[in-house]
C-alpha atoms as a printed R data frame, in Angstrom:
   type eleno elety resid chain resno       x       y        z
1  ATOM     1    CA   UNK     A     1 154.337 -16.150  -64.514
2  ATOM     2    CA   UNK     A     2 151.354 -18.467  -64.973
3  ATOM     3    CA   UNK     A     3 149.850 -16.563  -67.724
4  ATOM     4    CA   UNK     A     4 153.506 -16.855  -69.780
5  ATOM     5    CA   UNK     A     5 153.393 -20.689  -69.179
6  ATOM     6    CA   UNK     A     6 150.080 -20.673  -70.533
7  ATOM     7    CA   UNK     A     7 150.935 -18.577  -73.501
8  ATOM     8    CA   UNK     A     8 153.970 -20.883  -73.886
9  ATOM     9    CA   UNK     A     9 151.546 -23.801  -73.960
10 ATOM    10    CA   UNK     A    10 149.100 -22.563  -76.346
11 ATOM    11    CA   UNK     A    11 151.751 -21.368  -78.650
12 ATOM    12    CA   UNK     A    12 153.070 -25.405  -78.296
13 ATOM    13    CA   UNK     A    13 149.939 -26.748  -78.996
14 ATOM    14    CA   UNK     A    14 149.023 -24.099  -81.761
15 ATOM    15    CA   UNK     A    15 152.781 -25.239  -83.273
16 ATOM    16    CA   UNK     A    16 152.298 -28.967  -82.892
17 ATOM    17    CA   UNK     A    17 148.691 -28.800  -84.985
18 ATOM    18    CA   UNK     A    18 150.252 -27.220  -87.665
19 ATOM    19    CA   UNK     A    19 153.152 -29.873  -87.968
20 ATOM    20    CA   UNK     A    20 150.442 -32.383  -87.714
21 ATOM    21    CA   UNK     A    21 148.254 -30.962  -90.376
22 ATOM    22    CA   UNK     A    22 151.268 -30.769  -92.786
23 ATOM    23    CA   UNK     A    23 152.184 -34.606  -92.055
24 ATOM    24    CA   UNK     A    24 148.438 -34.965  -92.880
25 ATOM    25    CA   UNK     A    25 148.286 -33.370  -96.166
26 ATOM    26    CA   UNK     A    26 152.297 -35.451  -96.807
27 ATOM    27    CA   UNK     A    27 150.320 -38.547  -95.806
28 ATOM    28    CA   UNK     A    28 147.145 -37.569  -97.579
29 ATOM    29    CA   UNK     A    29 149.542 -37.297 -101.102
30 ATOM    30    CA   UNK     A    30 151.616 -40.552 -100.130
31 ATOM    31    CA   UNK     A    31 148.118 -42.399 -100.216
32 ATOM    32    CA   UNK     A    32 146.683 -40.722 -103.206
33 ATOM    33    CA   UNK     A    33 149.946 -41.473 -105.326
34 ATOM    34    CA   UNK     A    34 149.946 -45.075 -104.514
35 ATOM    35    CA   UNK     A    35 146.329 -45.373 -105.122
36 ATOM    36    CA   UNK     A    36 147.169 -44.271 -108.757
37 ATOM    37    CA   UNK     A    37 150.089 -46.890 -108.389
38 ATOM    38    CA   UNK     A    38 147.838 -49.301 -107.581
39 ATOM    39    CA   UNK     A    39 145.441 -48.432 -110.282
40 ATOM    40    CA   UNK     A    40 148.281 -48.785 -112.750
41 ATOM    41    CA   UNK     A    41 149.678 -51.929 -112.315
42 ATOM    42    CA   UNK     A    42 145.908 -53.448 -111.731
43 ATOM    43    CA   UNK     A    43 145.422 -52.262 -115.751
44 ATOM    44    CA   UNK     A    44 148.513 -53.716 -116.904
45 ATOM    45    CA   UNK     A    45 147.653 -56.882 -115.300
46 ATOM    46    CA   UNK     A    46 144.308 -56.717 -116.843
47 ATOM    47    CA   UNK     A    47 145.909 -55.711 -119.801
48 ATOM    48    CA   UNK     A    48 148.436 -59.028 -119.981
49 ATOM    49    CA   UNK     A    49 145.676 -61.349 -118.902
50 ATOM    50    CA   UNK     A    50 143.713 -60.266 -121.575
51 ATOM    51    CA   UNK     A    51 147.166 -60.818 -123.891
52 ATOM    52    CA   UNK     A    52 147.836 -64.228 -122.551
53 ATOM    53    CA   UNK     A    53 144.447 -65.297 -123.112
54 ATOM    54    CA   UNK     A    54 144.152 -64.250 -126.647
């Protein structure tokens, strides 16, 4: 009996590192994509600045 409920609870934990490494690499993506976002927009504003100043 205790030996199942330890099984069960590694299998739980093994389960709920994977779904936390996937979030990770989700989160890992979200970030990278709006740091090319970010990039973007900061050379269009550089790019209109340099426009309006001309």
């Amino acid at each position: 009996q205790i030996e199942q409920l330890e099984k069960e609870k590694e299998d739980a934990r093994k389960l709920a590192r994977e779904e936390i490494e996937h979030e990770k690499g989700e989160l890992r993506n979200k970030i990278s994509s709006l740091n090319d976002e970010i990039a973007k927009i900061n050379e269009n504003q550089e790019l209109h600045m340099t426009q309006l100043y001309s």
